[in-house]
N, C-alpha and C positions, 0 to 999 in steps of 0.2 A: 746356277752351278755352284755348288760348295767348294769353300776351298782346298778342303781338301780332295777334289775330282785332281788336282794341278801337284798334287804329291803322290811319291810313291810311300812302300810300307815302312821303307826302312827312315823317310823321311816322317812320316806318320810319329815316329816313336823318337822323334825331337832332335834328327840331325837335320841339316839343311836341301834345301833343294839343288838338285845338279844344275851343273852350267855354271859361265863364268858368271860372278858378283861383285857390283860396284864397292867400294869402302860405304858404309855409312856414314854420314857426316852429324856433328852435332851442332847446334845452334845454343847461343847462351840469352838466356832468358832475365839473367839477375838482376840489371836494370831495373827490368820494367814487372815482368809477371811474377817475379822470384819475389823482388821486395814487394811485390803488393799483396803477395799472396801471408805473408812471414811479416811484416814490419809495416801493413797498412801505408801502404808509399812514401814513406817518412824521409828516405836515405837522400841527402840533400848533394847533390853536386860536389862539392868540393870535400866530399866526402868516398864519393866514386874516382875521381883524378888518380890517387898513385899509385890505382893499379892497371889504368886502362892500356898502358903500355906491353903491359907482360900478359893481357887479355886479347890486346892485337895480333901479340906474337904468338899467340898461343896455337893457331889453328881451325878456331870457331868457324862455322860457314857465316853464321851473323852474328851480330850483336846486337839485341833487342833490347834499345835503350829508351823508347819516348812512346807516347802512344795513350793510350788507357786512361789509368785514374792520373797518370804522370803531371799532364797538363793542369788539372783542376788542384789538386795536391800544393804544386811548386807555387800559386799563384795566394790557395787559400789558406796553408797551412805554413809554408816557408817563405814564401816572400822572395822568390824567385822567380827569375825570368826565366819560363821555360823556354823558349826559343834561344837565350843563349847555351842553357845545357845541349843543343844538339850542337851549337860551332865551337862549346867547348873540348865536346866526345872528339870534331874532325880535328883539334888540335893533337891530338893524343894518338886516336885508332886513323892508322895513314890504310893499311891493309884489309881491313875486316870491313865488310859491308854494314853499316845502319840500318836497324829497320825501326820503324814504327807500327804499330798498331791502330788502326783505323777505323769506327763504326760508321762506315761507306756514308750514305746523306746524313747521319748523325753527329759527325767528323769525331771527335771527341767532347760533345754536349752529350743533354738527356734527349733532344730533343731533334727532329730532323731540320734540315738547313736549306734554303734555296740553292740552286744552283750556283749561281756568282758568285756567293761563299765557298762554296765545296769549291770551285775552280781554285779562288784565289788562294785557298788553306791549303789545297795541296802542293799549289804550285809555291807557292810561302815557303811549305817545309824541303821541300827540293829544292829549292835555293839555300836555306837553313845548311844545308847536308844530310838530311834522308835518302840512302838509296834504292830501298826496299818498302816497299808498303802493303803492308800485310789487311787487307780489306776485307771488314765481314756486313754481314746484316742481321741484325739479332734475330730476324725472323727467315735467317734464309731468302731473304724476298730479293734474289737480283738485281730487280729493277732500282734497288735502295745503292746498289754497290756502282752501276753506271758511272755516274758522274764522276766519282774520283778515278775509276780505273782511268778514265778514260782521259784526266787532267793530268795522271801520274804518268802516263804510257807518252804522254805530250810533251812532258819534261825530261824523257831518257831516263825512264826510272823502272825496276822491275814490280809486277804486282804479284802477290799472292794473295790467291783465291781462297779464304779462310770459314769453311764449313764450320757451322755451330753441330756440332757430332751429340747429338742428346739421345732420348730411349724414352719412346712414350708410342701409345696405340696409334698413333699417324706418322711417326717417322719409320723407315721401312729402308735398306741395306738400298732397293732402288731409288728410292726417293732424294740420298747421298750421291748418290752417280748424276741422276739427272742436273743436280746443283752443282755438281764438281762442270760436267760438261757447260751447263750455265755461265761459269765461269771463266771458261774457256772461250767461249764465244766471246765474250767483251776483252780479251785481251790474256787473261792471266797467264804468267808465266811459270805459276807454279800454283799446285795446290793441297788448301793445308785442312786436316781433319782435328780438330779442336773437341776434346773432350771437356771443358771445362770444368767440371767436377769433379773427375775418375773416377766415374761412376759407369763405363762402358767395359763390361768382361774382353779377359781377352782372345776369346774364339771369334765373339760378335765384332771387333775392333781389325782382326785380322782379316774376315772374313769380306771389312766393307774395305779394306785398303788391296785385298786384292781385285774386286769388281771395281773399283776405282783406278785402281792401275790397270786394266783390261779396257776401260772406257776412256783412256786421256792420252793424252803423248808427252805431258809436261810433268815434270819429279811431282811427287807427290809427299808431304812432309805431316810428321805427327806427332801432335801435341797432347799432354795431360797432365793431370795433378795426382800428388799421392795418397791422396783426401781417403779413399776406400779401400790403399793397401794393396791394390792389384795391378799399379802401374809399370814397374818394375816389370813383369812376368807378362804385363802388354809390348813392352817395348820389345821385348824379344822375339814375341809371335808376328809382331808387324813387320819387324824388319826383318822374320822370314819370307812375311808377305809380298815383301818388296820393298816397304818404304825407302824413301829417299833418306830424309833429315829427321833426325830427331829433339823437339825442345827439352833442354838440360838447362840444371844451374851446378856451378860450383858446389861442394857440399854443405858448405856452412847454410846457403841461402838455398837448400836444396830440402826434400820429404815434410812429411806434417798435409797441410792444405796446399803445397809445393808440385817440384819438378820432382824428375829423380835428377841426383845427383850425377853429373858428367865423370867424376872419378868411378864410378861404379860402372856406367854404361863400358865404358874405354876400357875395363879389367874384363867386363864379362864379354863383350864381343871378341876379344883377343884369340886369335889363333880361329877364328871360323871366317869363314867367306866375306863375314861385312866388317872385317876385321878396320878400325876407323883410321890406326897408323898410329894417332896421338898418344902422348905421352904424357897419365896419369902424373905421375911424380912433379910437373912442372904446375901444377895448379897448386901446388902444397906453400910456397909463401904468397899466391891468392888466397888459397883458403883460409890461413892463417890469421890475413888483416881480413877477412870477411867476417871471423868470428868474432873481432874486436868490437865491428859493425852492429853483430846482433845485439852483442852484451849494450851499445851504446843507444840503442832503440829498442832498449827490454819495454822499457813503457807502451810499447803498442803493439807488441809483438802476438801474434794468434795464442790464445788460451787452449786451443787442439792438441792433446797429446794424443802420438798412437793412431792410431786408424779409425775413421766413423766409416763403418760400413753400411751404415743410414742413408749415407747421400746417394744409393743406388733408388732409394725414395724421393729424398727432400732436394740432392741434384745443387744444394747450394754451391758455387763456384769457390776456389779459395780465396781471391781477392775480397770475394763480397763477405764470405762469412768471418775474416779477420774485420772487417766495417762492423756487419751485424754486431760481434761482438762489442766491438767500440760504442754503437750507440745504444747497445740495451745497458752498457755500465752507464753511460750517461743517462739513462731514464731513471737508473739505480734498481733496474729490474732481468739482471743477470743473470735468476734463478729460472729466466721464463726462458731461456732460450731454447729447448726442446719442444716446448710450446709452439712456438713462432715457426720451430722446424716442422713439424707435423702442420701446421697448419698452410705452409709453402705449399706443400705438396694439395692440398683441395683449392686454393688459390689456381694454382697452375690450372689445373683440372679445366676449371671455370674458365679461363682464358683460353682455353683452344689450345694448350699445351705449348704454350712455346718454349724454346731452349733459355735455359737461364744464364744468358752471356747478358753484357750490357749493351740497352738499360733493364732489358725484362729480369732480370735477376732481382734489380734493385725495385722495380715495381712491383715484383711478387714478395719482396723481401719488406716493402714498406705495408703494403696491404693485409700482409700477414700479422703484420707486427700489429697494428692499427685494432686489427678486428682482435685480438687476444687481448692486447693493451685493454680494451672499452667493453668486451666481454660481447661483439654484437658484430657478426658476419655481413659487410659493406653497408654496414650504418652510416659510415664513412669511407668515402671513394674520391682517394687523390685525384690532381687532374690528369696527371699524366695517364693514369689507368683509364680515367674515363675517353682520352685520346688514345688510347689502343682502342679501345672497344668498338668507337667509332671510327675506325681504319685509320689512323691517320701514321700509323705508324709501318703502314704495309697488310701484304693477307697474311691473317695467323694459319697459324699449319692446321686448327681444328676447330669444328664449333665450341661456338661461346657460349658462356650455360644461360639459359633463358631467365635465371634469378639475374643475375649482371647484364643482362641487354636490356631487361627492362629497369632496373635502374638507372642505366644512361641515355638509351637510345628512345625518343617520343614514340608513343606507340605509330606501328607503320613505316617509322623511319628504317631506315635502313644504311650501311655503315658505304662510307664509300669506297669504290673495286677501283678507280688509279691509281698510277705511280704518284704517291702524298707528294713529291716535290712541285707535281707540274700546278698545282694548286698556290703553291707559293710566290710573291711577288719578289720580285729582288732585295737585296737588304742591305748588301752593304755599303752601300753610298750614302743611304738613308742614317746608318751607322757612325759615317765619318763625321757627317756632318753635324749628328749631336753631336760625339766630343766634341768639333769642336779644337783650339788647341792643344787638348790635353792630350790628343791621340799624334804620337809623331812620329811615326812608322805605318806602313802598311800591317805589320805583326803587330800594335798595338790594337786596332781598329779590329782585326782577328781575334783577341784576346778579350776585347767587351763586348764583343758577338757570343763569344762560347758560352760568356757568364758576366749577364750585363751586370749584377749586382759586384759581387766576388770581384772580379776585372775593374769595373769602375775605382776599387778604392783601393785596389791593388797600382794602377795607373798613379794617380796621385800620388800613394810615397811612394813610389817608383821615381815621381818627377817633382818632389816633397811640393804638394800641391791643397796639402790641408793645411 
C-alpha cells in the first residue's frame, strides 16, 4: 500500500491529514549525536553544565547525552570519567529523560560482548541515571539487541527499538517493518527509524514510517543528518506520516553532517496539526553559549560545508565522516578523501551491504581507506572485517562477494548462522580479577572491558597509578 492510498487530493498537494493530531515532540540530540557529528565528540563535560538547566526546562522529550563515540572519547581523548558525566547530567536535568545510545551486544566497543557484560553494562548505566536506551544492531540482527533490552526492561527503564534505515538492493520498506515488529517482541517501547547519513528521500522515508506505524502500537521516532540537504523537507513528510519524535539539535550544534535544527522544526510546525507547543525564542541564550562552544572546538570541527549529496552513494554517517576527516589529516592525505568516499561504496558492496552505523561504518570506512592508501583492493584486511565476514558479527543483510570470502574464510569453510554471543564465554570476572586493585568500582572493570588498552591507562591516572 502506498502512502499516499491514506490521503486524500487535497492532502496530496501538502496540507495535512484529517483527524485529530498529537503535538510532535522533539528530542535533543546535542550531547551525543550533535557534537559528534560537528566537533568529533570533543565537547568535555563541564563544558555542557550551564546550560543543562534551561535544556531541562526547555521541554525536550529527551536528552541524548551518553552513548556512541561518547564513552571511548571521554576516556581517550579527555581524560574523563564518563560514567560520572551521566550523575553529573541527573545533577542538573531533574525533568527531562536521559537516553543513551546503545550498539545492543556491542554495548559501546567495536566489538560484541558476552552476555554478563551486556547485563552488568546495562544495568551499570541505569543505576548511573540513564533512563532511556536507545538499542540498535548495526546489522539489524535482533538477536544482537536481546540481551540489553532485556537487562534495561529489568531495571525499569524504557527501550527504543533503533532501525539502522539505509537504501541498498536488500533493504526493502518490508524488511523495516519486520525489524520494527522484531523489536517489539523483545520489549521495545518505542521505535526509532535512524537514517544515519540523510541519505533516505523523503517520499521513501515517509512511505516506511507509515507501514511502520500501521505495523506497531508503540510511538515511532525519526532520526537523520543533514549530510545530503533533504532532511529538513523529511521531517515534514514524516510527521505527516505520523511520526511521533523527532531528533533535533539546537542550531549552533545543528545542519552540516548534523540534525536539523530544533528552532526551525518548532517555527515550521507552527499553526499545523503537529503543532510541538515549544517555544523557539527560549533556546536563543542556549544557542548562544553553543556557539561559543563551536568557535572553542574549531580545531576538530567537520571540514563539510553545504550539502554532499554524494552520501545517497557513499552513505558515510556524520559522526564517522567528521573522524574520517580527522584521521586522513593525520595520515596528511586529505586530498584523498573523495577517494576513500567512492571507494566506501564498492567496500560496502562486497560486504553484503550493511547499513553504515557503528561499527560497519567504521570498518568500511578503515578498509576503504587501507586499499586507496596501498593502491591494492584487500591486500590488507583488518580483523575486525575479517570477523564480519566470518559472522561473528550477526547475518549480513546480503551476500559477500566471493573476492572477500575467499580471502578470509578456508576454502569450504563457512561463516557461522548463531546468535555470535552464545559463542562467547563470560568475561567479566575474568576481567576483575586482572586488574586486580587497580579496578575499584564495578564501572571501572566495565570501562577495561570496552577498551582494554585505552581503559587500562586511563585507570591509573584516574587513580595516579603510574
Amino acid at each position: 500500500m502506498s502512502i499516499m492510498d491514506d490521503w486524500n487530493l487535497n492532502e496530496a498537494h501538502g496540507l495535512w491529514p484529517t483527524g485529530k493530531q498529537n503535538p510532535i515532540q522533539l528530542s535533543s540530540c546535542d550531547f551525543r549525536d550533535g557534537q559528534q557529528s560537528l566537533i568529533a565528540t570533543r565537547m568535555r563535560t563541564e563544558d555542557m553544565v550551564p546550560i543543562l538547566r534551561e535544556m531541562d526546562s526547555f521541554g525536550f522529550a529527551c536528552i541524548e547525552m551518553w552513548g556512541g563515540a561518547t564513552f571511548d572519547t571521554c576516556i581517550r581523548y579527555l581524560k574523563e570519567d564518563p560514567w560520572d558525566r551521566i550523575r553529573t547530567f541527573k545533577q542538573y536535568v531533574q525533568k527531562t529523560p536521559l537516553r543513551m545510545l546503545l550498539r545492543g551486544q556491542n554495548l559501546l566497543g567495536y566489538t560484541p560482548y558476552p552476555d554478563d557484560v551486556v547485563e552488568r553494562f546495562v544495568t551499570a548505566s541505569a543505576k548511573a541515571g540513564i533512563d532511556i536506551f536507545l538499542i540498535f544492531d548495526g546489522l539489524n540482527d535482533i538477536r544482537n539487541c536481546e540481551a540489553a533490552a532485556r537487562a534495561a526492561l529489568k531495571a525499569g527503564k524504557l527501550v527504543e527499538g533503533n532501525i539502522q534505515f539505509t537504501s541498498s538492493p536488500v533493504h526493502t520498506i518490508d524488511s523495516f517493518v519486520t525489524t520494527a515488529k522484531e523489536y517489539v517482541d523483545i520489549g521495545a517501547t518505542a521505535v526509532h527509524l535512524e537514517d544515519m547519513g540523510g541519505m533516505i528521500d523523503p517520499v521513501t522515508a515517509a512511505k516506511t514510517v507509515a507501514a511502520v506505524k500501521r505495523a506497531v502500537s508503540v510511538p515511532v521516532h525519526y532520526h537523520s543528518h543533514c549530510t545530503g540537504g533533504m532532511t529538513e523537507i523529511t521531517y515534514w513528510e514524516v510527521a505527516k506520516a505520523g511520526a511521533d519524535v523527532l531528533d533535533v539539535d539546537v542550531s549552533a550544534f545543528a545542519m552540516g553532517t548534523s540534525h536539523p535544527a530544533a528552532e526551525s522544526m518548532i517555527a515550521v510546525f507552527r499553526n499545523t496539526p503537529r503543532d510541538t507547543g515549544l517555544d523557539y525564542k527560549k533556546l536563543g541564550p542556549i544557542n548562544k553559549y553553543l556557539k561559543t562552544m563551536r568557535e572553542k572546538y574549531q580545531a576538530v570541527s567537520t571540514r563539510m560545508v553545504g550539502v554532499d549529496i554524494n552520501v545517497v552513494e557513499h552513505q558515510i554517517p556524520g559522526g564517522m565522516y567528521s573522524n574520517l576527516e580527522n584521521q586522513l589529516r593525520g595520515m596528511n592525505a586529505s586530498n584523498r578523501l573523495e577517494e576513500v568516499l567512492e571507494e566506501v561504496v564498492q567496500v560496502r558492496k562486497d560486504m553484503g551491504y550493511p547499513p553504515l552505523g557503528t561499527p560497519f561504518s567504521q570498518m568500511c570506512g578503515a578498509q576503504a581507506t587501507t586499499n586507496v592508501i596501498t593502491g591494492k583492493r584487500y591486500g590488507t584486511i583488518p580483523k575486525e572485517v575479517k570477523a564480519y565476514v566470518r559472522g561473528e558479527y550477526g547475518r549480513a543483510p546480503g551476500p559477500i562477494s566471493e573476492e572477500l570470502r575467499a580471502r578470509v574464510l578456508a576454502a569450504g569453510k563457512q561463516p557461522i548462522t548463531c546468535r555470535p554471543a552464545d559463542l562467547l564465554r563470560p568475561l567479566y570476572e575474568e576481567s576483575r580479577q586482572a586488574l586486580g586493585q587497580i579496578a575499584r568500582t564495578e564501572e571501572d572493570v566495565l570501562t577495561y572491558i570496552m577498551f582494554p588498552q585505552t581503559g587500562l591507562a586511563f585507570l591509573k591516572n584516574k587513580y595516579h597509578l603510574d
